[in-house]
C-alpha positions in Angstrom: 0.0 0.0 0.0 1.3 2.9 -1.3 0.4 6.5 0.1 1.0 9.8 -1.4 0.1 13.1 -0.9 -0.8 15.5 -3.8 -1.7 18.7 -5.0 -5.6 19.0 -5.4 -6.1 20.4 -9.0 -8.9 20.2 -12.1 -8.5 17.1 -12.6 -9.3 15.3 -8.7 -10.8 18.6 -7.1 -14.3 16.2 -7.9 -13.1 13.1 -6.5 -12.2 14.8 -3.3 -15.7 16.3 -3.2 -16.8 12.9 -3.0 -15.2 11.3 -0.4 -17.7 10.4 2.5 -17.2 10.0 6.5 -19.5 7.3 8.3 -23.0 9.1 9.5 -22.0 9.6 13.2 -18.9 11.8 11.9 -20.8 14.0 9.9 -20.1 17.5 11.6 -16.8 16.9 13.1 -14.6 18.3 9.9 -15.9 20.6 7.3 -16.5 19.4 3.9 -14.5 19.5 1.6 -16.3 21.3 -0.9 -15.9 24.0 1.4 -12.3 24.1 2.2 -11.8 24.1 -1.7 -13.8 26.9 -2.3 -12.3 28.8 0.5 -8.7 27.8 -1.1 -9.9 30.2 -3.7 -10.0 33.5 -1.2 -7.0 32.0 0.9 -4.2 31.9 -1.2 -1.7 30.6 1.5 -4.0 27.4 1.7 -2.0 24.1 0.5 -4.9 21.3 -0.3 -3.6 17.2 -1.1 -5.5 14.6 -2.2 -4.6 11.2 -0.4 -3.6 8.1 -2.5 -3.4 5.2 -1.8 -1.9 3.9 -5.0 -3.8 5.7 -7.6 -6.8 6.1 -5.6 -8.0 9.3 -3.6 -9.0 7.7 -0.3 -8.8 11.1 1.7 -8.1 15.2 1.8 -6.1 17.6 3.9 -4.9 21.4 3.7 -2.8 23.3 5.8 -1.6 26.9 5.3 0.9 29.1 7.5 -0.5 31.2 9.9 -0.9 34.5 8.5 -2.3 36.7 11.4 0.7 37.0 13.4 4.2 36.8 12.6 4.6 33.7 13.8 6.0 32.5 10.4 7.2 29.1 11.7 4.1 27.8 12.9 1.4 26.3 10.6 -2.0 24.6 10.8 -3.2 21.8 9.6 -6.9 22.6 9.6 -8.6 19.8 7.4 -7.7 16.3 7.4 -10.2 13.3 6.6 -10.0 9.7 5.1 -12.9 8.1 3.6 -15.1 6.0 5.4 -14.2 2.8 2.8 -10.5 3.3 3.8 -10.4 4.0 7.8 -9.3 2.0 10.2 -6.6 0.7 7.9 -3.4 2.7 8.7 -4.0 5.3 6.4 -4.7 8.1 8.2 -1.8 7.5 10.3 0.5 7.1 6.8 -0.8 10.4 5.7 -0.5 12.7 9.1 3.3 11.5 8.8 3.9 12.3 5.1 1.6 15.7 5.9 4.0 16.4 8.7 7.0 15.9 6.6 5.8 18.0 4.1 5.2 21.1 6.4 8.2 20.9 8.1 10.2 20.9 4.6 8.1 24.2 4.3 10.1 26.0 7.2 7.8 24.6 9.8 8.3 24.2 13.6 5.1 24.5 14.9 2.6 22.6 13.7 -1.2 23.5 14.7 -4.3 21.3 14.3 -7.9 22.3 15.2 -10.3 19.2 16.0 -14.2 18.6 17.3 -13.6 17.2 21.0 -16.1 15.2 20.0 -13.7 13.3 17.9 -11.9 11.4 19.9 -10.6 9.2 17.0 -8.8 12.5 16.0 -7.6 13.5 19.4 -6.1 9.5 19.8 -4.6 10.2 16.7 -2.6 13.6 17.4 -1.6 12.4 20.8 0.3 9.5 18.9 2.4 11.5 16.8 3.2 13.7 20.0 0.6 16.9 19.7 -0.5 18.1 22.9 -3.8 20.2 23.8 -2.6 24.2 23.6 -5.9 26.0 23.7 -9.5 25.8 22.5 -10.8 27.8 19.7 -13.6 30.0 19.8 -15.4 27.9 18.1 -15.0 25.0 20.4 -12.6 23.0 19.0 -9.2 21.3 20.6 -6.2 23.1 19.6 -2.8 20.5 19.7 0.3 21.5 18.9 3.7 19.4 17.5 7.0 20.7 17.7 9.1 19.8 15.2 12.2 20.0 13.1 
């Protein structure tokens, strides 16, 4: 099983669209219709398609913060595998390559906002060594990696 990250562009945009959570996590990460559309106004966003081989199995974007001048820290604000491809080491495959890839950026604070309602999420971060740094306005965790 190969994984892959890659640039979300014309020809997968739709696919990605199309990728589905199960029912009871519905609500716990915006669709991705939306953080494509928003890519469109926020130019710093970075949005991958997942592969696993040559198949999109799940989405991501991160972006660098841009409201302070904290220019070594960025967040990764959307990340979600398809329902037909969780529980299978994926997810886990793809936060490391994801990881990679923003530290190669100039990254040593990495960011990521989560429902703590999703505690599949949370298990997830805490793994990779995130820990809680604040709650958003919204509601949502706030963990935190440092890295390089």
């Amino acid at each position: 099983m190969a994984i892959k990250l890659r640039p979300v562009t014309k020809a997968n945009w739709v696919q990605c669209i199309r990728l589905k959570l199960a029912p009871d996590q519905e609500g716990l990460v915006a669709p991705n219709v939306a953080s494509i559309a928003e890519s469109k106004f926020e130019s710093a966003n970075e949005l991958r398609a997942i592969y696993q081989d040559e198949t999109i199995v799940g989405f991501l974007v991160y972006a660098p913060e841009t409201e302070t001048d904290e220019t070594d820290l960025y967040w990764l604000f959307r990340f979600m595998i398809d329902v037909a491809y969780q529980k299978q080491g994926i997810g886990r495959a793809a936060l490391a390559l994801a990881i990679d890839e923003i530290t190669a950026r100039g990254a040593r604070k990495i960011n990521i906002p989560y429902s703590p309602k999703n505690l599949v999420a949370a298990k997830l971060y805490m793994s990779f060594g995130f820990v809680s740094v604040d709650i958003a306005d919204d509601g949502d965790m706030i963990v935190q990696k440092v890295v390089g």
